[in-house]
Structure formats: C-alpha cells, structure tokens
C-alpha positions as CSV (number, residue, x, y, z in Angstrom):
1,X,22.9,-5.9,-1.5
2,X,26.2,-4.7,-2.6
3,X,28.6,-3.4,-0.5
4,X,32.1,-1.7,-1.6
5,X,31.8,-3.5,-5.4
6,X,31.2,-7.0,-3.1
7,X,27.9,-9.1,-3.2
8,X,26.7,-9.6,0.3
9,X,23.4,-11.5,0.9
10,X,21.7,-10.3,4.1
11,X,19.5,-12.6,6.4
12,X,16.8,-11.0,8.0
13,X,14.4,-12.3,10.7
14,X,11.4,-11.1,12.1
15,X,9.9,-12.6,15.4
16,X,6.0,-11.8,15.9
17,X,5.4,-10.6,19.5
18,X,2.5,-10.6,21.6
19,X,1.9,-8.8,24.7
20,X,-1.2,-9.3,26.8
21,X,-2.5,-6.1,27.8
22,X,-2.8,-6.1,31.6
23,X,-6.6,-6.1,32.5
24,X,-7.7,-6.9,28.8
25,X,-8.4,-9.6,26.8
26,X,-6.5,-8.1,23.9
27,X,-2.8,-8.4,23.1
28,X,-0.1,-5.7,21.5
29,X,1.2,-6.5,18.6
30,X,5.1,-5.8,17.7
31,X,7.7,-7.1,15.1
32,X,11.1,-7.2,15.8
33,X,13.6,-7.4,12.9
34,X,17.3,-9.5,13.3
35,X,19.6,-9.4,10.7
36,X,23.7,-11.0,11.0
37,X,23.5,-10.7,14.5
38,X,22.0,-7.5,14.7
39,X,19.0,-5.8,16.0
40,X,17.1,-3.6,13.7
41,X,14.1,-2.4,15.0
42,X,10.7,-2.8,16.8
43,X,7.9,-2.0,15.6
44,X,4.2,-2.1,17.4
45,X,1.1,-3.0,14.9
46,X,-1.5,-2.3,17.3
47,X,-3.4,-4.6,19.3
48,X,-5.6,-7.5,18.7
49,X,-8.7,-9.4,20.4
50,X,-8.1,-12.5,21.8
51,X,-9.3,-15.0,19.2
52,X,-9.2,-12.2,16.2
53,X,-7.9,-13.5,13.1
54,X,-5.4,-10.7,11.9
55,X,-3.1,-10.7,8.4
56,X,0.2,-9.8,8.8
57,X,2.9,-8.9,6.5
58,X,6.3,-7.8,6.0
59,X,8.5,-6.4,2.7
60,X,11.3,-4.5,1.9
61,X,10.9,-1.5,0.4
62,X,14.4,-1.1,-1.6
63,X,13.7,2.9,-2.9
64,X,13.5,3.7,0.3
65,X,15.6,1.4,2.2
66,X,13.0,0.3,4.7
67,X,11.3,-2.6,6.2
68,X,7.2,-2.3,5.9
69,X,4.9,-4.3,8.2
70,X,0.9,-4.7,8.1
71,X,-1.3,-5.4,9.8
72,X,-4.8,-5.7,9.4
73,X,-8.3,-7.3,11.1
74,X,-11.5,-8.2,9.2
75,X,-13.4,-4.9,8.9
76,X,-10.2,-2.5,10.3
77,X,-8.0,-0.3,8.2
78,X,-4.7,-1.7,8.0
79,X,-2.0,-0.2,10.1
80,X,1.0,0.2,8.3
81,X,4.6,0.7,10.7
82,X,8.2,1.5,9.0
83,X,11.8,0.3,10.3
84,X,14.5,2.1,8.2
85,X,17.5,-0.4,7.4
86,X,21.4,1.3,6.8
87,X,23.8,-1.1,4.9
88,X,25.8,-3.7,7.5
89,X,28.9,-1.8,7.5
90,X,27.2,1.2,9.2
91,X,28.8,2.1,12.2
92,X,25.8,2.5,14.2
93,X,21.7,2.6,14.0
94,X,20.0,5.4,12.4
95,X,17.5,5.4,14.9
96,X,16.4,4.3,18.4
97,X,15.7,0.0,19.0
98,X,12.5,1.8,20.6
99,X,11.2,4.5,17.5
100,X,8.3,3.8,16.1
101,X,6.9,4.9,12.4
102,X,3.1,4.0,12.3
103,X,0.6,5.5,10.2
104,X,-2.9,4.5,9.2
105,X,-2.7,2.8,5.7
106,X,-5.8,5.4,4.7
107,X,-4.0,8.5,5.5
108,X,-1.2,7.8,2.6
C-alpha cells in the first residue's frame, strides 16, 4: 500500500467466530477483520452443523478495495460476504462495524 508517495505495509487479522445458535445444534459463522489497531468489519458466513466440515477463505480484492470471505459446505453453494477497506489515514469507517454484504456465490 502506498500512502502520500510512502510505502506502508499493512497487517491484517481475521479472527473466525462461532456462535451457537440458541436451541440448535448449529453455530453462526462470522469473520472479523483487525488491522494496526483497528477494527474493520464483521462479516457473518452463515451457519454451520455441529461437526460439518466447512472451507473457509479470505482475499483481498485490490480493484475494488475489499476484503472477500467464503464460505462453503460439501454439497452447498458458497456464500460469498464483502468488507470494504479505506486507506489507514482515513479519518473514519466507510461503513457500520455491524453492515453486512452477503450474496450467494451463484447469483454473480
């Protein structure tokens, strides 16, 4: 990333999160994104069946300055869920800690 004619490397991490959905043997899936001491954005995958096996992934997509994470369980559609990233030296958040962007991976 380059910021005013300066390289700046930017660490990002992203904490899995599991939520047990009260009365239910499945959980709710969400990724939270931390980068230099900053929150970015959570996002919710879906949910998953305790002992389902689920693939999980996360990249940055630089054209359009955003985070993409999937997820997806043998014989499902994946589930694909945006966080938009501004520069560090934004003054604020372009969007709510709480947005979501989710969209079925079939429907692009």
């Amino acid at each position: 990333m380059n910021l005013n004619g300066t390289s700046h490397r930017l660490e990002v991490q992203a904490f899995l999160i599991l939520e047990r959905v009260p009365g239910s043997k499945e959980f709710r899936v969400s990724v939270l994104l931390h980068a230099d001491g900053q929150f970015i954005g959570k996002t919710s995958l879906g949910t998953a069946a305790e002992g389902q096996e689920i693939l999980l992934s996360l990249r940055w997509d630089k054209p359009k300055q955003r985070f993409v994470a999937t997820s997806q369980a043998a014989g499902n559609e994946p589930v694909l869920s945006f966080i938009p990233f501004s520069s560090p030296d934004a003054c604020r958040l372009p969007f709510s800690p709480d947005s979501r962007w989710r969209v079925a991976a079939s429907r692009n």
